[in-house]
C-alpha positions, -999 to 999 in steps of 0.1 A, spaced: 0 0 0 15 35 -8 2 61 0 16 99 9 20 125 36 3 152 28 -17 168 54 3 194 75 -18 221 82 -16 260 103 -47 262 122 -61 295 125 -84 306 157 -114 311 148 -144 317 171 -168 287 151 -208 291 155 -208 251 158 -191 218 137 -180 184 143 -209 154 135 -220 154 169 -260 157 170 -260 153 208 -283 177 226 -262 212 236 -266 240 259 -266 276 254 -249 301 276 -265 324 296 -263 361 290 -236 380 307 -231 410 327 -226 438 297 -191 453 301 -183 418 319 -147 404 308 -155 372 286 -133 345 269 -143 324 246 -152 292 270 -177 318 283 -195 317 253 -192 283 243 -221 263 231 -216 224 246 -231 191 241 -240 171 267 -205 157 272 -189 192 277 -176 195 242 -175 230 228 -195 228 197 -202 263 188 -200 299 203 -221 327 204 -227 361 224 -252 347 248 -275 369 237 -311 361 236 -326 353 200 -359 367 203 -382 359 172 -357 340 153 -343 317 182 -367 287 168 -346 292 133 -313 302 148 -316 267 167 -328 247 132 -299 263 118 -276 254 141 -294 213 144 -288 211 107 -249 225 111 -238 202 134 -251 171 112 -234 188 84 -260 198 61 -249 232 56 -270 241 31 -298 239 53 -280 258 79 -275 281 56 -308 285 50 -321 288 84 -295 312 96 -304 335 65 -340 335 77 -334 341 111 -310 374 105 -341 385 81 -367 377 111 -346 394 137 -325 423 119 -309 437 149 -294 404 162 -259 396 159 -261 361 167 -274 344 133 -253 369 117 -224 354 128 -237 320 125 -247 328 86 -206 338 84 -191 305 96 -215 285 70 -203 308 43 -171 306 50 -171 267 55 -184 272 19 -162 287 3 -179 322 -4 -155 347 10 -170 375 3 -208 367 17 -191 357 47 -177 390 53 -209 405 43 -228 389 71 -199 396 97 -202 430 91 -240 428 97 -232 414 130 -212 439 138 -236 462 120 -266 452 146 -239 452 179 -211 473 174 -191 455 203 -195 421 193 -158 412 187 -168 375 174 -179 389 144 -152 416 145 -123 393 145 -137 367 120 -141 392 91 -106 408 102 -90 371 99 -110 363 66 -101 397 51 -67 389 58 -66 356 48 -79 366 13 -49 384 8 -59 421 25 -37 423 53 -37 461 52 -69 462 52 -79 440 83 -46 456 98 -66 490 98 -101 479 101 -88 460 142 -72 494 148 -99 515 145 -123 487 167 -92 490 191 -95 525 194 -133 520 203 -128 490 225 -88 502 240 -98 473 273 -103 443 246 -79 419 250 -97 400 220 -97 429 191 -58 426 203 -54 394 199 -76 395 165 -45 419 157 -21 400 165 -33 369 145 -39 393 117 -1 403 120 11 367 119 -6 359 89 11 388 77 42 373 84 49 402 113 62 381 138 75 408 157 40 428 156 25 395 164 44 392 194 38 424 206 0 425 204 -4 392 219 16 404 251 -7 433 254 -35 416 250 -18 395 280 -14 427 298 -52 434 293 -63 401 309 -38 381 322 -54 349 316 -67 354 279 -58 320 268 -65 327 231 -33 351 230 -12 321 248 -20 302 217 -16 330 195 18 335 206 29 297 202 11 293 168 33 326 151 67 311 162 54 276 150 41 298 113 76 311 111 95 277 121 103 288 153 88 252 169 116 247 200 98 285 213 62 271 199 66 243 220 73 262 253 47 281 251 27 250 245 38 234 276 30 264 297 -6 264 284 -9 227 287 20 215 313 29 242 334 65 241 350 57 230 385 40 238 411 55 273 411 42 274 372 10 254 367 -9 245 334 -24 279 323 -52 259 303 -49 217 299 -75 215 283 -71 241 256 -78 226 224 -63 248 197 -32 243 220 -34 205 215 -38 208 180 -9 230 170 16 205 200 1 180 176 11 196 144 47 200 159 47 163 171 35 151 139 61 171 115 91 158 143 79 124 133 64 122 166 34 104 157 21 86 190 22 118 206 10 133 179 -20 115 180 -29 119 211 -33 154 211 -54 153 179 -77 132 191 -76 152 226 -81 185 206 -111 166 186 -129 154 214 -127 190 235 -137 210 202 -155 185 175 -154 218 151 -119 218 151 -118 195 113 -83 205 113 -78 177 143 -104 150 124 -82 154 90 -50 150 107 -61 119 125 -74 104 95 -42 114 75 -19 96 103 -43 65 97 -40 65 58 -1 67 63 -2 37 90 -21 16 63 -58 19 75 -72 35 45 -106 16 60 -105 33 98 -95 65 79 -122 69 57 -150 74 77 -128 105 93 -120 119 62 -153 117 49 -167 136 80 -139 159 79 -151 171 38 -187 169 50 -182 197 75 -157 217 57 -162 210 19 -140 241 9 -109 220 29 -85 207 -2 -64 187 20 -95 167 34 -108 157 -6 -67 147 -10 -67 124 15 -104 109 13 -95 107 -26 -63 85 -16 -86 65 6 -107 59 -22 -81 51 -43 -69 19 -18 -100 6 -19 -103 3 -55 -134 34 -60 -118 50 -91 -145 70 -98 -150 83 -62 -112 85 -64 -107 110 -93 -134 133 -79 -120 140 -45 -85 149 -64 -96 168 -88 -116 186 -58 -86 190 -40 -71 201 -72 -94 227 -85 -95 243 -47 -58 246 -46 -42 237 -78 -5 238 -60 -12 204 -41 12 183 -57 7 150 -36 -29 147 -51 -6 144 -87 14 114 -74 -20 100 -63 -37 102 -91 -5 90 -109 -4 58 -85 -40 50 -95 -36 51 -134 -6 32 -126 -15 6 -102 -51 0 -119 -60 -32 -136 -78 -8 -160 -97 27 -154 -130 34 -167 -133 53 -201 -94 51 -207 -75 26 -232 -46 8 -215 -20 29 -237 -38 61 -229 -42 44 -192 -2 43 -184 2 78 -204 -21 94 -175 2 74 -150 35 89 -166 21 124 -167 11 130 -133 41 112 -117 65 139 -138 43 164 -130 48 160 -95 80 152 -96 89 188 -115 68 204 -86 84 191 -61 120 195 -74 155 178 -72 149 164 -40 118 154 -16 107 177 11 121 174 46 106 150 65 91 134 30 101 101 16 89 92 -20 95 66 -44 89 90 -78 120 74 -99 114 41 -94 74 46 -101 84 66 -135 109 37 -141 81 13 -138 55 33 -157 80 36 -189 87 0 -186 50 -6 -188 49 21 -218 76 2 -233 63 -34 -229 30 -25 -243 44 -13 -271 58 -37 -276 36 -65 -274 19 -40 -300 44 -43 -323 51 -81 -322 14 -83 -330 20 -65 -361 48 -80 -375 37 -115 -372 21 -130 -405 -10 -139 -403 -16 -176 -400 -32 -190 -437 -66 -196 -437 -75 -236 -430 -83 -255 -470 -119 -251 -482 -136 -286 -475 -148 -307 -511 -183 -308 -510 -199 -334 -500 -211 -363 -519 -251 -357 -534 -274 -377 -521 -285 -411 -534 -321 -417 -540 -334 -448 -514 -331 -483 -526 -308 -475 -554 -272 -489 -552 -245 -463 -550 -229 -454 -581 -256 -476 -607 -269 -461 -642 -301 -453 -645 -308 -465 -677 -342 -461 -699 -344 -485 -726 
């Protein structure tokens, strides 16, 4: 079975309305004191296990909480579409309510659409002015789309109205990251320290820009005073912290690491079932152990929830591809394909399936191997001389074995043609006609 690693990923803190496959029953939070300090656990939405599944602003929902909550039932089975739907009715039903807003945002941007997701941020933000949830999540998704400048100035003028937030500073401080500001990073994630002491989403923030700029030995220490503490002197600032579990795991998991890796993926899935990041990683580290059939049911949870995640179609396509579902194969790649075209592991997949295949439907067997030799150069020329760190492939000897194949059915092609036809067998003699009863064979018949 071979299969490849392909499914490192940053994770980005984002405040999600809700996610995960769990349909358990979950529990709102209560309003809060206005002007009350709040962190994100304070506006958690859990199931009945305790598992953060979704956060809003506590707020009540007025008119539209019957809709907000259909919304959010048909989110956490993963039919967005639906919760899509409901959200959009509920912002229309209750105008001046930030919650389904929001909501309506995280569906878009699990979507794919961008753009409508910043749209209904801003009219969460729109209808409550202070409601940093919103706030951060169209800075981060401005940024992310490539307008750094433009979330950079937006979080300073909401930091100018809200100068006590540690979260709009901590929204700034992401925003810097992702700019590749380590420095600014830093520094806003220390004020926003200096704001509230204990804001644990600016611990994480901190440890997640030195891991972004491959600073992992300082990532890591900062991850072991969120989650380990130095003694009794130094406890744990947050154990439980998911986002801090996820990122430790991404470290373990790129140090080869992969028992401990593990385990914090599955401890960040089980705290925060939204966190796909976590689902896709454990079903990656499954794929890559052999289990393409324990991995599958992962992966395919993983795209349900977040169908605009390319690394999520490349692995469920490679599980496909194991267990012999061509079709189902070919359409996760070129998913993962067409949403990031620079994913060079789904061309050596797709190059070990027309290679591997007994045959592939609606392909020759010439045109079959072709396919193979294409995408194994292709991703060979993207990848360059050499593998990536941490990366080992088999490319030469695959190409190798695909022009072989090339070359044998040509062959066999050609050794067909040049061999005379065998002659045609001798045309029988007729048979003998037919003698009339009671005559002897071969007598005259005679009339006198």
């Amino acid at each position: 079975m071979r299969t490849f690693a392909h499914a490192t990923i940053v994770a980005v803190t984002l405040a999600l309305v809700a996610c995960g496959g769990d349909d358990k029953k979950v529990t709102y939070p209560t309003t809060t004191d206005a002007g009350a300090p709040t962190t994100s656990d304070d506006n958690a939405v859990k199931t009945g296990d305790g598992a953060q599944v979704g956060v809003t602003d506590g707020q009540e929902l007025g008119d539209a909480k019957g809709l907000y909550q259909e919304g959010f039932a048909a989110w956490t089975n993963g039919d967005l579409l639906t919760a899509k739907a409901k959200f959009t009715e509920a912002t229309k039903k209750d105008p001046k309510g930030p919650t389904a807003f929001y909501s309506l945002g995280c569906v878009l941007e699990r979507l794919g659409d961008n753009a409508g997701a910043q749209a209904a941020y801003k009219g969460a933000f729109t209808a409550k002015p202070d409601y940093e949830l919103a706030i951060g999540a169209y800075a981060i998704s401005v940024a992310k789309s490539g307008n750094v400048s433009d979330a950079t100035n937006f979080l300073n003028t909401q930091k100018s109205k809200l100068p006590n937030s540690p979260r709009i500073m901590n929204y700034l401080a992401e925003v810097r990251s992702i700019a590749k500001d380590s420095a600014g990073a830093q520094q806003a994630a220390q004020d926003a320290l200096r704001l509230d002491s204990n804001y644990k989403d600016a611990m994480v923030t901190i440890a997640r820009d030195f891991h972004r700029n491959g600073k992992d030995e300082l990532a890591k220490y900062a991850l072991t005073a969120i989650l380990v503490g130095f003694g009794q002197a130094t406890p744990a600032r947050d154990p439980e912290n998911p986002e801090a579990h996820l990122l430790r795991g991404l470290i373990e998991r790129s140090n080869n690491q992969r028992i401990a890796a593990m385990k914090d993926f599955e401890a960040a899935r089980s705290k925060r079932p939204d966190l796909v990041e976590a689902t896709i990683q454990i079903g990656a580290m499954k794929l890559e152990a052999g289990d393409a059939a324990g991995a599958q049911p992962l992966l395919e949870t993983a795209v349900k929830y977040a169908p605009n995640q390319p690394i999520g179609h490349l692995n469920l396509g490679d599980c496909y591809r194991l267990a012999g579902r061509l079709a189902d194969a070919k359409k996760e790649l070129d998913t993962a394909l067409a949403q990031d075209s620079t994913l060079m592991a789904a061309h050596y997949a797709f190059g070990l399936m027309y290679l591997n295949a007994p045959s592939f439907p609606g392909l020759s067997a010439n045109d079959q191997v072709g396919a193979a030799i294409r995408e194994l150069n292709l991703y060979k020329t993207m990848r360059g001389p050499k593998p990536l760190p941490g990366v080992t492939d088999d490319i030469d000897e695959l190409i190798t074995k695909a022009n072989k194949k090339k070359e044998d059915a040509a062959n066999a092609t050609a050794i067909a043609a040049a061999t005379p036809a065998a002659p045609a067998p001798p045309t029988p003699a007729p048979a003998p006609a037919a003698v009339d009863a009671g005559k002897p064979r071969g007598s005259l018949d005679r009339t006198f």
